[in-house]
N, C-alpha and C positions, 0 to 999 in steps of 0.2 A: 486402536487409537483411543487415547482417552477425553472423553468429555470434559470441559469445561469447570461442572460443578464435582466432576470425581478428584480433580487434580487439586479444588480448593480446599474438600474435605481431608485428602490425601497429605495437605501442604499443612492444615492446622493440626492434623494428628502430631505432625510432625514436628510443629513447632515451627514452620519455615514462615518470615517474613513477607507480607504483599510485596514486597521489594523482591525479592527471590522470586519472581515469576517467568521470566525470560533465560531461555533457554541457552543463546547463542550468550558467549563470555569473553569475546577478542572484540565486540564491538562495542557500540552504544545501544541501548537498548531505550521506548520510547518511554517519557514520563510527561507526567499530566501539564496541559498547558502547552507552551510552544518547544517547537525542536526544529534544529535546523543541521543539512548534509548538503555536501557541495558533490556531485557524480558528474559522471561524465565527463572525464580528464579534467575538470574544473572548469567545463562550461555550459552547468548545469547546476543551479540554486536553488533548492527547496524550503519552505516552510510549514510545519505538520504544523495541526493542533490535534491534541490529542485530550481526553477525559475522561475521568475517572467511571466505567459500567462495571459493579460489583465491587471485586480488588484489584480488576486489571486496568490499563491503559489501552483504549482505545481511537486507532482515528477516526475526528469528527472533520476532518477540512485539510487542504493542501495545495500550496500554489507554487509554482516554480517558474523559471526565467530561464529561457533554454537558447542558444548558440547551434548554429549549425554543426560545431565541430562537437559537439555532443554525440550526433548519430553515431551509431554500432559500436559505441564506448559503453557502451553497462556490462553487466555478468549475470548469470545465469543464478537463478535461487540455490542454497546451499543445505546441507543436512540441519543444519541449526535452523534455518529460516523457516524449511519445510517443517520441521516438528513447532515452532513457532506460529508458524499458521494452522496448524492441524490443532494446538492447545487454545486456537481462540475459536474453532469453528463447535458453533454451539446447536446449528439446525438440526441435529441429528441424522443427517443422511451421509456421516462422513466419506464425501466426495470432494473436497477442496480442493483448489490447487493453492500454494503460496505466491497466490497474486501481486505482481510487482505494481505501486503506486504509478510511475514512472516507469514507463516499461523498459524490459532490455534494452530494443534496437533503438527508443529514444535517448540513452546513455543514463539508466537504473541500474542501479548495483542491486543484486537477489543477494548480496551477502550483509544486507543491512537491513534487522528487523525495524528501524524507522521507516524502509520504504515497502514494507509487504504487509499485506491484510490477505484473510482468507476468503478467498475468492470461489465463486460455482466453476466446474471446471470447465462447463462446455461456453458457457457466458465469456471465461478468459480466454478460452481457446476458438471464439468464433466472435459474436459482434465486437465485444470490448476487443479485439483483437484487429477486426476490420476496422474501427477506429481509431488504433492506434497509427494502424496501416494509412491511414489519411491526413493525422498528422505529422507521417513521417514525409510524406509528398511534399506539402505545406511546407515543414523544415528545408527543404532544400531549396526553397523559393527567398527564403526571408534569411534577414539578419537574426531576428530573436522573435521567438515564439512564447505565450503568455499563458501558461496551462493551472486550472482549479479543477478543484475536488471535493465537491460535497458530501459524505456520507450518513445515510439515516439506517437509523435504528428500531427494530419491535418496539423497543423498553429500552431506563434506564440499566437495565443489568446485562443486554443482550451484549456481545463481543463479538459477534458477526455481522459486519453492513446487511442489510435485507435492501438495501438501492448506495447507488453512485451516483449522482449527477457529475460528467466531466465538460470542460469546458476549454478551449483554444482559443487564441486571438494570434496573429500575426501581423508583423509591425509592414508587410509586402507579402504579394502574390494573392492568398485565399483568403477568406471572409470567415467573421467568427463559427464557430462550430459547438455544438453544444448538444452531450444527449445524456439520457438518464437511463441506467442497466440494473435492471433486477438482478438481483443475489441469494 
């Protein structure tokens, strides 16, 4: 796997453009400022912010409007994603997973580097997991569910969230929901 600052020295040897940093090339890729993807058979709205640590694009924040016909509409991360999130994990213990912003079973596509960051894998694979698991409950109580994403950072230069705070609200059934995950 390669680090972070290997792929940047690697990229000006080269002459490659901060633009040329994204991996996957059939999609969109994130750029500074806001972005927006519709998943989940289209009843699922997201809005990233994303900014500029180093030469890359990273998320700082993400809020989306979710439909019950969203559930089990997403897809699974892809080879592109996965090397996409392995090129932004900067902690050195390279163990990521290519954490879906929006998760699968909430209807997240993993074939969209706008909805993956690199994630710890036992953090994706256990509480942020059980939490997703809660908002999935939730969705099938309500009409629309009201999800944000905060992520913080080491440093301006860092490319790996080191915390998430995520966040629910539902319009019916369960009461806001709100927790913050180390990274």
């Amino acid at each position: 796997m390669t680090p972070v600052w290997l792929y940047l020295v690697a990229s000006l040897l080269r002459g490659v453009q901060s633009t040329e940093y994204c991996v996957c090339t059939t999609v969109p890729c994130p750029q500074a400022g806001n972005n927006h993807l519709v998943m989940g058979n289209g009843y699922a709205t997201l809005d990233y912010t994303y900014s500029i640590h180093g030469d890359f694009p990273v998320v700082t924040a993400a809020k989306a409007v979710l439909e019950p016909q969203s559930l089990d509409n997403g897809t699974e991360t892809t080879t592109c994603t996965r090397k996409y999130a392995k090129m932004l994990e900067d902690d050195g213990q390279e163990d990521c997973d290519a954490g879906h912003i929006l998760a699968h079973r909430l209807g997240g596509y993993g074939n969209q580097p706008l909805n993956i960051f690199p994630q710890n894998i036992s953090i994706n694979r256990g509480s942020y997991a059980t939490f997703e698991g809660q908002i999935y409950e939730c969705m099938q109580q309500a009409n629309q569910g009201f999800l944000s994403w905060v992520f913080t950072y080491g440093n301006s230069t860092s490319t790996q969230p080191n915390g998430v705070t995520y966040g629910a609200e539902f319009d019916k059934g369960c009461g806001p929901m709100t927790e913050t995950f180390l990274n």
